[in-house]
SERO-4910 file (N, C-alpha, C, O; in steps of 0.05 Angstrom, whole numbers):
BEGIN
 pado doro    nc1    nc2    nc3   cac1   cac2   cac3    cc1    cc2    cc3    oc1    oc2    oc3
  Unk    A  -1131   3807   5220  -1107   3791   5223  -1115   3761   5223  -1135   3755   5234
  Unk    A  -1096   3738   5208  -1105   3722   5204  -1082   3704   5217  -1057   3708   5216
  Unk    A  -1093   3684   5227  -1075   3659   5250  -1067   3640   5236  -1084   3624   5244
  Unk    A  -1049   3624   5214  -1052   3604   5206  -1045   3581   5225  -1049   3558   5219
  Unk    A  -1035   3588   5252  -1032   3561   5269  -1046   3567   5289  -1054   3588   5300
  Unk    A  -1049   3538   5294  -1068   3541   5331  -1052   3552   5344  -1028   3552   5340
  Unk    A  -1065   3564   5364  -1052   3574   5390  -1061   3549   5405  -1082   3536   5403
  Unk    A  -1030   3544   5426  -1040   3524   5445  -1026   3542   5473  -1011   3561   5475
  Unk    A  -1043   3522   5494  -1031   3536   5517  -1031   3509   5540  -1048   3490   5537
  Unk    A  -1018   3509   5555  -1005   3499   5576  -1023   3500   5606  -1030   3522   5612
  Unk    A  -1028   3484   5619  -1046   3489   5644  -1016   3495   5662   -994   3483   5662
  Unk    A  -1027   3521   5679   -998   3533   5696  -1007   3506   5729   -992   3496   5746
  Unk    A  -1035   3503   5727  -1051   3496   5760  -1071   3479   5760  -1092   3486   5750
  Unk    A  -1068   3457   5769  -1100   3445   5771  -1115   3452   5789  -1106   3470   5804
  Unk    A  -1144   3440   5792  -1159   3446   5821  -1167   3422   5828  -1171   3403   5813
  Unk    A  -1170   3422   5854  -1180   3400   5873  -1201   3415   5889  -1197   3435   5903
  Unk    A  -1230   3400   5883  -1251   3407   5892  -1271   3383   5903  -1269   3358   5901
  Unk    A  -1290   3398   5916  -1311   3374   5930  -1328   3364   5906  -1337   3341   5906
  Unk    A  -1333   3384   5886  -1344   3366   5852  -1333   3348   5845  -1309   3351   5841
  Unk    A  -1342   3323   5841  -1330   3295   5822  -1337   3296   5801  -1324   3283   5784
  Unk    A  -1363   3311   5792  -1375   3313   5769  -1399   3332   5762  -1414   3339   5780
  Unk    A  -1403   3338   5740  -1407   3372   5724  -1440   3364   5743  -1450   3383   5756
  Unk    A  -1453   3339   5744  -1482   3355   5757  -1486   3360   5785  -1478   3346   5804
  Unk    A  -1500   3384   5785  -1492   3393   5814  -1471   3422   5823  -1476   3438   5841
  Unk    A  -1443   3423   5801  -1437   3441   5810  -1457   3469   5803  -1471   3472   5783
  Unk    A  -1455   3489   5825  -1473   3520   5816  -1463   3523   5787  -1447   3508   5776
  Unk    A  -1472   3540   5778  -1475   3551   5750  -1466   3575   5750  -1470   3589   5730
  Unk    A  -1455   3585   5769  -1440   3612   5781  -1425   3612   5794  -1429   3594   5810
  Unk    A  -1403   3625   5799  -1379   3624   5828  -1397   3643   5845  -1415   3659   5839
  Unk    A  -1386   3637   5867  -1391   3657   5901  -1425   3644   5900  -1438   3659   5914
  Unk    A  -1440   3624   5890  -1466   3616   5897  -1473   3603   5922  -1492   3606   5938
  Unk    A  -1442   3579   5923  -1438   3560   5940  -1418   3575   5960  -1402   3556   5962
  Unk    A  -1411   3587   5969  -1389   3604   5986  -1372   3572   6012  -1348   3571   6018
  Unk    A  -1391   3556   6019  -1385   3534   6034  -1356   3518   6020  -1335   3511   6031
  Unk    A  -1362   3517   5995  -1344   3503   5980  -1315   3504   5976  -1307   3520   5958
  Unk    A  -1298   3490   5989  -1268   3493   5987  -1256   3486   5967  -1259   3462   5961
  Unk    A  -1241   3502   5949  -1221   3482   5928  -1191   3492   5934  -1187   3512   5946
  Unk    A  -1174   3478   5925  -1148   3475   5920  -1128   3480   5899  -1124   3462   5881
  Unk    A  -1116   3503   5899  -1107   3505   5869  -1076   3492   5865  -1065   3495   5888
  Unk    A  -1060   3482   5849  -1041   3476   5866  -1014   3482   5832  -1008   3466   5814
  Unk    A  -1008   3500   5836   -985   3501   5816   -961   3477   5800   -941   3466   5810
  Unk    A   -969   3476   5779   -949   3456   5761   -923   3471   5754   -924   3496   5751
  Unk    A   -890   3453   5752   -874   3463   5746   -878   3475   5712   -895   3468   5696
  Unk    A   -862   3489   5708   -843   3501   5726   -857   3535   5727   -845   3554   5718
  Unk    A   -883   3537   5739   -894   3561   5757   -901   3552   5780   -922   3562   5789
  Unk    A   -883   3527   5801   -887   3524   5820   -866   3544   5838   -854   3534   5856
  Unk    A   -863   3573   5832   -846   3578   5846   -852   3601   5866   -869   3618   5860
  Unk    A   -837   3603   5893   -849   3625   5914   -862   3648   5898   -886   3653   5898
  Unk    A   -839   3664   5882   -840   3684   5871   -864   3690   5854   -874   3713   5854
  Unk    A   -871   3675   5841   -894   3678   5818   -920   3682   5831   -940   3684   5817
  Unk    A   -923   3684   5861   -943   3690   5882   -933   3715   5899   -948   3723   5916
  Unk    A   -914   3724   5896   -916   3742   5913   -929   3769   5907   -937   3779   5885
  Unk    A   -929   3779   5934   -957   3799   5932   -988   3792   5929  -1007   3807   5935
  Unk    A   -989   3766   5919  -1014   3755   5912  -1031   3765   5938  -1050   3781   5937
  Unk    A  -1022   3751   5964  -1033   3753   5996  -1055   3785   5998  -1076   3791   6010
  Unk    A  -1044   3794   5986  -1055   3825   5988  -1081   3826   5976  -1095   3845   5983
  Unk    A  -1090   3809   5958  -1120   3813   5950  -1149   3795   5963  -1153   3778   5980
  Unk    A  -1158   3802   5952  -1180   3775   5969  -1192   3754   5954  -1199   3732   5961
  Unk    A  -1196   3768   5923  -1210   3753   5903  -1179   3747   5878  -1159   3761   5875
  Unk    A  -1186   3728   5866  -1180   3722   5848  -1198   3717   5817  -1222   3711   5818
  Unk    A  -1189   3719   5798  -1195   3713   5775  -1180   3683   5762  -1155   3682   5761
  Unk    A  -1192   3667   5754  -1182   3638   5749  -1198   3636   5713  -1219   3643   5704
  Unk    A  -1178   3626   5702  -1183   3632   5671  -1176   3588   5668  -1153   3579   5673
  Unk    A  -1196   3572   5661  -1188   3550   5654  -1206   3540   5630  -1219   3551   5613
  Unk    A  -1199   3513   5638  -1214   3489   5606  -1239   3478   5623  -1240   3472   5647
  Unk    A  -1252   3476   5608  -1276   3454   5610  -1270   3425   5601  -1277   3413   5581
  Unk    A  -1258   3420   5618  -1245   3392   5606  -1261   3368   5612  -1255   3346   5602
  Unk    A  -1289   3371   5632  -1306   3345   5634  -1328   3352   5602  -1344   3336   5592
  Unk    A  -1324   3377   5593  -1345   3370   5566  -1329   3378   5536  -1339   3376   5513
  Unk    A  -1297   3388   5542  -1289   3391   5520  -1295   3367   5497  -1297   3373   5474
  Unk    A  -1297   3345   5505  -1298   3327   5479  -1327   3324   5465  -1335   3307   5450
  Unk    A  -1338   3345   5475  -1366   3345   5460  -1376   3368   5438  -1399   3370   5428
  Unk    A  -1352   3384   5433  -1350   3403   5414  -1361   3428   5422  -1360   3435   5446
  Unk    A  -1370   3441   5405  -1382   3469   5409  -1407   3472   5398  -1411   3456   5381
  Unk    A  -1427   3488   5403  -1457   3483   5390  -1463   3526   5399  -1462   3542   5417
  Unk    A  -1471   3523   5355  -1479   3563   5360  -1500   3569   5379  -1498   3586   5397
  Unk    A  -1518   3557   5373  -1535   3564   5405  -1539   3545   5428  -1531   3522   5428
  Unk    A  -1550   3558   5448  -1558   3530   5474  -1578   3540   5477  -1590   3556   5462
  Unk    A  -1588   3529   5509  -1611   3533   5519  -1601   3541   5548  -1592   3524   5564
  Unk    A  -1603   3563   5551  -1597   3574   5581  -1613   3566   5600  -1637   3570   5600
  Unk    A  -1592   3550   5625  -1617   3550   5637  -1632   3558   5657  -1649   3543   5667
  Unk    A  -1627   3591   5666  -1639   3608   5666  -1670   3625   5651  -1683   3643   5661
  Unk    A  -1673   3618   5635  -1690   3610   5609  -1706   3587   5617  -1725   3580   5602
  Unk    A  -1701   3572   5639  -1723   3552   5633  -1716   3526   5613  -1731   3508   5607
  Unk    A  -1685   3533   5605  -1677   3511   5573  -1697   3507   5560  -1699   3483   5553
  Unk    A  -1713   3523   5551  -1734   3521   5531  -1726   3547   5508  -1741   3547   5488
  Unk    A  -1711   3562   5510  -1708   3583   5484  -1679   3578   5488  -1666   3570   5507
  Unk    A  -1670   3588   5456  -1641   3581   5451  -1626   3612   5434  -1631   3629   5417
  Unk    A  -1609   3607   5448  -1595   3639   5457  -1564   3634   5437  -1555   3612   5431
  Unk    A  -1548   3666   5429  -1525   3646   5412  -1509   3634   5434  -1520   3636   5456
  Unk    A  -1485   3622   5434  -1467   3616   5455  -1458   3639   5466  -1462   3646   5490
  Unk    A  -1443   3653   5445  -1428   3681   5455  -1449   3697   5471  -1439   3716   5483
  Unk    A  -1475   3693   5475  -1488   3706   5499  -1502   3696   5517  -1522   3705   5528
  Unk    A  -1484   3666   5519  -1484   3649   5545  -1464   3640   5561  -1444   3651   5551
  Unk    A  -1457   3627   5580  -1428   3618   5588  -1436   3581   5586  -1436   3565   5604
  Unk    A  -1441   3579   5565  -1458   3552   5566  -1417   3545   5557  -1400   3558   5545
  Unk    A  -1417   3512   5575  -1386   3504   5574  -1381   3493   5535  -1359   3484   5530
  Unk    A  -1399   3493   5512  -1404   3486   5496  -1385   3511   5487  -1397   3530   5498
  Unk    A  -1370   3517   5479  -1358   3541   5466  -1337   3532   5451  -1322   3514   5457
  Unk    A  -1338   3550   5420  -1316   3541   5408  -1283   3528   5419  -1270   3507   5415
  Unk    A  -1280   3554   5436  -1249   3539   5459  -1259   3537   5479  -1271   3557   5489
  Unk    A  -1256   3508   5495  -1275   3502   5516  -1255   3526   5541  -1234   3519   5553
  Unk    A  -1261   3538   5541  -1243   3560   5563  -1267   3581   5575  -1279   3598   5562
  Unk    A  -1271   3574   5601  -1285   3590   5628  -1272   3604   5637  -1248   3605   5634
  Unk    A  -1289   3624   5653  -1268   3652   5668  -1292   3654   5699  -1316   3658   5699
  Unk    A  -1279   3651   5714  -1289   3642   5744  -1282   3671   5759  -1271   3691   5748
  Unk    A  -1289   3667   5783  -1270   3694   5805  -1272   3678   5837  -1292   3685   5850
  Unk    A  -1264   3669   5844  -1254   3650   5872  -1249   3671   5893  -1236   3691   5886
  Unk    A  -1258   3670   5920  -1246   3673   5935  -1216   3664   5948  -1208   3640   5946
  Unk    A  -1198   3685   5960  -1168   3666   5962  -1167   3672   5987  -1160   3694   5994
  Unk    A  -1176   3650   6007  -1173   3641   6037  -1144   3642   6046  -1138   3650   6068
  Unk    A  -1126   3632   6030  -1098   3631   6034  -1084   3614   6021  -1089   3593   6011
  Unk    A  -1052   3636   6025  -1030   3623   6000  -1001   3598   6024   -992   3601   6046
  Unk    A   -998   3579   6005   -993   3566   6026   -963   3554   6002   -962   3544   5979
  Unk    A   -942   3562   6022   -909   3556   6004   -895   3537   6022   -893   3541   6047
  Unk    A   -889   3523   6014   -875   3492   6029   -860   3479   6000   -867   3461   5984
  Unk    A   -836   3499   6001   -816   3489   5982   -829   3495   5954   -837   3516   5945
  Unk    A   -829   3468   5940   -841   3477   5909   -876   3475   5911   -891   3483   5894
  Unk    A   -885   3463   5936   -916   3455   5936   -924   3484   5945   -921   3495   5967
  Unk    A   -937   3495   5918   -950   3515   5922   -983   3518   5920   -993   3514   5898
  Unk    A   -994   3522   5937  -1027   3518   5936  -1041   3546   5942  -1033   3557   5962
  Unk    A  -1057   3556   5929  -1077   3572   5935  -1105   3563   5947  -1121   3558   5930
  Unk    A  -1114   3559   5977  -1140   3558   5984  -1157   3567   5970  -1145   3582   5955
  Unk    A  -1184   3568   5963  -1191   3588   5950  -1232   3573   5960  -1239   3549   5962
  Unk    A  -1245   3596   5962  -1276   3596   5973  -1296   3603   5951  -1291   3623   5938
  Unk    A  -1326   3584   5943  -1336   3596   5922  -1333   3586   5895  -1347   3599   5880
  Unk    A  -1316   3563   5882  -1299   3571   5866  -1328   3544   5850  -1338   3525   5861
  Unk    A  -1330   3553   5827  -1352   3532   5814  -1340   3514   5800  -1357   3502   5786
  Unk    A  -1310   3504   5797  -1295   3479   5781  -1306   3459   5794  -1314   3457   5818
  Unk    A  -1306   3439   5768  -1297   3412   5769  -1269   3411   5785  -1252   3429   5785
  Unk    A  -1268   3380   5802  -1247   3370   5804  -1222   3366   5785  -1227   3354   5764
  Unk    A  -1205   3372   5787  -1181   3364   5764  -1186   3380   5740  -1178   3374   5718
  Unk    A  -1198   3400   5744  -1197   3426   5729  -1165   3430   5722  -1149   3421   5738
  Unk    A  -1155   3445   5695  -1139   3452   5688  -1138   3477   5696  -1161   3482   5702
  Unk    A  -1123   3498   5700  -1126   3521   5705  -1102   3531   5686  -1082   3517   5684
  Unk    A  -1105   3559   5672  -1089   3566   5645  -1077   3596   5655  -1059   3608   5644
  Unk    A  -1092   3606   5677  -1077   3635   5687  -1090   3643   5718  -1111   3634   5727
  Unk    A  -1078   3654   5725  -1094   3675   5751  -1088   3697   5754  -1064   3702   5753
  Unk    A  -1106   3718   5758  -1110   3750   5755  -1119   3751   5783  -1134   3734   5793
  Unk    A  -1107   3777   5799  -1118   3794   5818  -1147   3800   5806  -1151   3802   5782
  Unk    A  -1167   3802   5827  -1188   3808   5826  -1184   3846   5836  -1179   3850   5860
  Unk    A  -1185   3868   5821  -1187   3894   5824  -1215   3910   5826  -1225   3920   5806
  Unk    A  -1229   3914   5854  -1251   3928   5853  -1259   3951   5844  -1283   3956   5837
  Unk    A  -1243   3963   5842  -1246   3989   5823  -1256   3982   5796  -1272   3998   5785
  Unk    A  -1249   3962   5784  -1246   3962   5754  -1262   3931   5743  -1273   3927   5722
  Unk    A  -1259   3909   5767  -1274   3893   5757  -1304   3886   5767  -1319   3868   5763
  Unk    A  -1305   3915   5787  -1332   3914   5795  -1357   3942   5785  -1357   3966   5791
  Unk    A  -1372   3929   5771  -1391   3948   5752  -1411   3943   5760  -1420   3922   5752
  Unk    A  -1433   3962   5786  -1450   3960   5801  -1471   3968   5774  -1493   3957   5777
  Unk    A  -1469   3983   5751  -1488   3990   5729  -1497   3974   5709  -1519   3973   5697
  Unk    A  -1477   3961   5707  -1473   3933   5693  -1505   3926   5683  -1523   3928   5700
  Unk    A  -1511   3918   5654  -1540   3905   5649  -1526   3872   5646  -1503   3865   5640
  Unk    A  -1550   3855   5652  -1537   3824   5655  -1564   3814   5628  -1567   3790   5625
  Unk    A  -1571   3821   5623  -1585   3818   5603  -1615   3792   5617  -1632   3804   5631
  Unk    A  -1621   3765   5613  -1629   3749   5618  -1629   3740   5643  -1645   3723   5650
  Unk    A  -1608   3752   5664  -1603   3733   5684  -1595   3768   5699  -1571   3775   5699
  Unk    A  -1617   3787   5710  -1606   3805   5726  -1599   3797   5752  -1582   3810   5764
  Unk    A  -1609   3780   5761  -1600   3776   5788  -1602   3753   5802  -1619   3735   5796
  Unk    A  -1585   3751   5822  -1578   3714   5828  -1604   3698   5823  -1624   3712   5821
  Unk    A  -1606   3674   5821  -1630   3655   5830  -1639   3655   5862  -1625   3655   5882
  Unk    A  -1668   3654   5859  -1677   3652   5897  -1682   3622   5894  -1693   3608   5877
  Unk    A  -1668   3618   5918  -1673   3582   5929  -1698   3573   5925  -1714   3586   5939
  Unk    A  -1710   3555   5911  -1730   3546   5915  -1749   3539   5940  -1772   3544   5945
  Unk    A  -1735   3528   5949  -1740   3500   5977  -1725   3506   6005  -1704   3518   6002
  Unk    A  -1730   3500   6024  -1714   3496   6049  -1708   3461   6044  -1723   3444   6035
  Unk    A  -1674   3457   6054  -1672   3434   6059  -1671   3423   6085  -1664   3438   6104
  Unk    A  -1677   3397   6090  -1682   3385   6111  -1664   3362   6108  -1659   3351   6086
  Unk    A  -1651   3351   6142  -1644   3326   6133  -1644   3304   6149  -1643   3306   6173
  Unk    A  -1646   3280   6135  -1651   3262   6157  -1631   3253   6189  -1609   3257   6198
  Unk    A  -1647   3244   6192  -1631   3232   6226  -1600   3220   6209  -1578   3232   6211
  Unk    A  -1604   3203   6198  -1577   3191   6188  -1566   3210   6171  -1542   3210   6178
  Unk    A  -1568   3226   6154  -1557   3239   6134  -1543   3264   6150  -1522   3275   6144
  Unk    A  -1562   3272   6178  -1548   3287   6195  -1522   3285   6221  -1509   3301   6235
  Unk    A  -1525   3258   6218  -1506   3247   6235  -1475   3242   6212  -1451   3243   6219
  Unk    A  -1485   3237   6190  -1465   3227   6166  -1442   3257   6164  -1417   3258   6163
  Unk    A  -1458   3273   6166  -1450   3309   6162  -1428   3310   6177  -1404   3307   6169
  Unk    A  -1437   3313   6204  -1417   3302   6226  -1401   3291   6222  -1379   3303   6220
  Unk    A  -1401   3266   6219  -1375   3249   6214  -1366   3263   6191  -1347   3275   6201
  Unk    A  -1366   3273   6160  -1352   3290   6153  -1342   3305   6141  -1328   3305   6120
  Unk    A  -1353   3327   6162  -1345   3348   6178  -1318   3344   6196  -1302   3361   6190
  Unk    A  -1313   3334   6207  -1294   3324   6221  -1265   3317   6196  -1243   3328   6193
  Unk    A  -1280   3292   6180  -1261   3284   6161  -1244   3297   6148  -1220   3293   6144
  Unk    A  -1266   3323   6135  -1257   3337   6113  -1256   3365   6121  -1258   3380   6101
  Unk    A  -1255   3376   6140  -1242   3399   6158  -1265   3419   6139  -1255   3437   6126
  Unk    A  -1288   3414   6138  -1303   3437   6125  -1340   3431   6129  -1349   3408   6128
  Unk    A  -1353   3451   6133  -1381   3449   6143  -1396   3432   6121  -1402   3449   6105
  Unk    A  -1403   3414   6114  -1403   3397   6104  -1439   3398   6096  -1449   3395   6073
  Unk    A  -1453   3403   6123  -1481   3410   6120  -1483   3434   6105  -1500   3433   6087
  Unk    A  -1469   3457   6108  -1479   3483   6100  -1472   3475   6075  -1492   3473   6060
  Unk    A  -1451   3470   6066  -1439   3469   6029  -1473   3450   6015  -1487   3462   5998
  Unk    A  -1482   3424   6024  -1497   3410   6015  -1523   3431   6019  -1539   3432   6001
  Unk    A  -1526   3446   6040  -1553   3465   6044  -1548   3480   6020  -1569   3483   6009
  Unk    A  -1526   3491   6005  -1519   3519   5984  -1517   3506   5969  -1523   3519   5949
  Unk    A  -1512   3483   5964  -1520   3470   5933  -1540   3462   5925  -1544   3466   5901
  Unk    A  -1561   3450   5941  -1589   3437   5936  -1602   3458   5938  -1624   3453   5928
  Unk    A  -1600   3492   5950  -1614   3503   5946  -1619   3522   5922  -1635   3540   5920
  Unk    A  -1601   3515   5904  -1590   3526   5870  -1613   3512   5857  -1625   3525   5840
  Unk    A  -1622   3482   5862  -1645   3458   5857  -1624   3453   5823  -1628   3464   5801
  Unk    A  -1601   3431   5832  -1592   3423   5806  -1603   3413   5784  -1589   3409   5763
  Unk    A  -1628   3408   5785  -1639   3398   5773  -1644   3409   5744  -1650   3433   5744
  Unk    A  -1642   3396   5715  -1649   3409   5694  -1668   3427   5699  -1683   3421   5718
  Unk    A  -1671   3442   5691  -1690   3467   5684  -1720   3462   5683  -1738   3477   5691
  Unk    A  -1723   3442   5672  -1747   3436   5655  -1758   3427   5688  -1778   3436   5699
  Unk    A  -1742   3410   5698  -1760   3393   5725  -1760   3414   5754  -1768   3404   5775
  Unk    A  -1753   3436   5755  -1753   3459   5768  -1783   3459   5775  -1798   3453   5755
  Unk    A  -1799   3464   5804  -1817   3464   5818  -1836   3435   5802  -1856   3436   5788
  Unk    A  -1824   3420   5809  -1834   3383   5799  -1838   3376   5826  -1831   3390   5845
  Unk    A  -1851   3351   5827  -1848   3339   5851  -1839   3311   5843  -1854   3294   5854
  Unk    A  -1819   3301   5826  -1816   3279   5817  -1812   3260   5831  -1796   3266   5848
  Unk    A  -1819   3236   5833  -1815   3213   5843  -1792   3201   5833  -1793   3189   5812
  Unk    A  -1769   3203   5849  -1744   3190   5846  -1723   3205   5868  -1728   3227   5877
  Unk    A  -1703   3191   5873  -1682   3197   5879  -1660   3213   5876  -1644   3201   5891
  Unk    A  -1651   3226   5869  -1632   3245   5866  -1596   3233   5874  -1596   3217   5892
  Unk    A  -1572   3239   5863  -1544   3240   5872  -1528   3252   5860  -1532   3261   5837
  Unk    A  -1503   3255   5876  -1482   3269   5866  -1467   3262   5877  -1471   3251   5899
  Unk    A  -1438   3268   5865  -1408   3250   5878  -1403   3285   5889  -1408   3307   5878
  Unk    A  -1391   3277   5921  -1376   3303   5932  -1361   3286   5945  -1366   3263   5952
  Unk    A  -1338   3303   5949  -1317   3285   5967  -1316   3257   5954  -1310   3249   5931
  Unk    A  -1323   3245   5976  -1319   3216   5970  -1339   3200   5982  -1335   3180   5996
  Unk    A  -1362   3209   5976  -1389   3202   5982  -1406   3211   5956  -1400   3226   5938
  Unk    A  -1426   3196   5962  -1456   3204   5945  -1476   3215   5959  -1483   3203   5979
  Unk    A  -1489   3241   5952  -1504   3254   5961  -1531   3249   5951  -1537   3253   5928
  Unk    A  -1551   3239   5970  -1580   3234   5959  -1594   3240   5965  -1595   3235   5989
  Unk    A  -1626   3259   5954  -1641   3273   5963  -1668   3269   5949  -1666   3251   5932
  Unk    A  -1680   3275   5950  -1702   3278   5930  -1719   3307   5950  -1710   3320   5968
  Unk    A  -1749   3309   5933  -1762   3332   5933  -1790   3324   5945  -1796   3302   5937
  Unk    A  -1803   3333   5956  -1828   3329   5975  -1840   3360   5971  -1832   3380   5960
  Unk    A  -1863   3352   5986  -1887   3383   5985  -1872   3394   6015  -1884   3414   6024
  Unk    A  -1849   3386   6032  -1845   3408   6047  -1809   3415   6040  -1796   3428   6057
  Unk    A  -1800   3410   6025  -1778   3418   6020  -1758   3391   6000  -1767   3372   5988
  Unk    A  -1740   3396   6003  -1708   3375   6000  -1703   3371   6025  -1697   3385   6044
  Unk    A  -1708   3342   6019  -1693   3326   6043  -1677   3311   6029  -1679   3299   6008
  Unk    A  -1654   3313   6049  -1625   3299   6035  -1624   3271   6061  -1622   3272   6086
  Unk    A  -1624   3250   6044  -1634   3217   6059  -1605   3213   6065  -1602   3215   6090
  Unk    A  -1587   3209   6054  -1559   3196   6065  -1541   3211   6039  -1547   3223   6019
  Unk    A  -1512   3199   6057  -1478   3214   6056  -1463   3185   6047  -1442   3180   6059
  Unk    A  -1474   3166   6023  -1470   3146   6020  -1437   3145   6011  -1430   3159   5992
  Unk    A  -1421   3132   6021  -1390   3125   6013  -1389   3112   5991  -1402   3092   5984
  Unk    A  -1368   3127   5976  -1368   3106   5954  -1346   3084   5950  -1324   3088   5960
  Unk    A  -1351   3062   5935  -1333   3046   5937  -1310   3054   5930  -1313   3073   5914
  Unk    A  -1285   3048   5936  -1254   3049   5922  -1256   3056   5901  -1251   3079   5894
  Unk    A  -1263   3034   5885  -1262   3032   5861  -1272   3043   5838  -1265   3039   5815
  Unk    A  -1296   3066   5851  -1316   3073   5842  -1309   3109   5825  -1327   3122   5814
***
């Protein structure tokens, strides 16, 4: 069967997440479990109804765009970086965000559904988006059927082990604290489950490089670097307004 027009589609939801930007987030959902996002329904699927029954499951399925790399096209192979990014695999047997239609398929935890007139939000735990993610559908997560304990994963049978213990400083631990408080969520543990993924390209994986490290979360910069006894994360630097 042949298409002569594009298919287009419509984002039903965006997300609001502690990611500001693609380095750093896991490379998997449920890696970071600390991690809160926000799903929040666009008209006109802002309505009670289009959630009901939802409450009844635990997981969700989130189908969206890669919209921090859609403008970079699509490429037939990558470099997984599971692999080490040194061998190059086709796309179709990677989830590399490079894909003909930049469109990802996630599975989120759903903490809770929250209806206040047309503001409809799904909590949701785990969830590996960018901030301001588009979101294009949501599916019940069904254990019976979407869970395949036999399953071969080909390259990547089973999670990554943490490299490193992280450590953190006097100030970067007091920063946590403060928030923690701010942003109604464990703030240390989420930064402990991300640095222990070691965001780092592939290639610099067990390095001891001399430099600095960051990442935008919240509304801070996260900075760490790597030593012979672990990741130590130095400061919870604020960023400017403007920034």
């Amino acid at each position: 069967m042949h298409f002569s027009n594009a298919i287009s589609f419509s984002p039903i939801a965006t997300i609001t997440s502690p990611y500001k930007e693609k380095f750093g987030i896991p490379r998997q959902p449920g890696l970071v479990t600390a991690a809160r996002s926000t799903l929040t329904l666009l008209p006109p699927y802002n309505l009670p109804e289009t959630v009901r029954g939802l409450e009844g499951f635990s997981h969700v399925w989130l189908i969206f765009v890669f919209h921090g790399t859609q403008a970079q096209g699509w490429k037939p192979t990558v470099r997984p970086p599971r692999l080490g990014g040194n061998a190059r695999l086709g796309v179709f047997a990677t989830r590399s965000t490079f894909r003909p239609n930049p469109i990802g398929l996630t599975v989120a935890e759903l903490c809770g559904i929250q209806v206040s007139g047309s503001n409809i939000t799904l909590e949701l735990a785990g969830a590996d988006l960018l901030d301001g993610t588009p979101i294009l559908d949501i599916k019940p997560y069904l254990p019976y059927a979407d869970a395949l304990p036999q399953a071969r994963a080909g390259f990547a049978p089973d999670a990554p082990l943490a490299p490193q213990p992280v450590v953190f400083s006097t100030q970067a631990a007091q920063q946590c604290a403060q928030k923690q408080a701010q942003w109604h969520t464990d703030v240390r543990v989420l930064i402990e489950q991300i640095l222990s993924q070691d965001p780092r390209p592939s290639y610099q994986h067990g390095q001891m490089v001399d430099r600095v490290y960051a990442m935008r979360l919240y509304d801070f910069d996260l900075r760490w670097h790597y030593t012979v006894a672990g990741i130590e994360v130095l400061e919870l630097a604020d960023l400017k307004p403007d920034t």
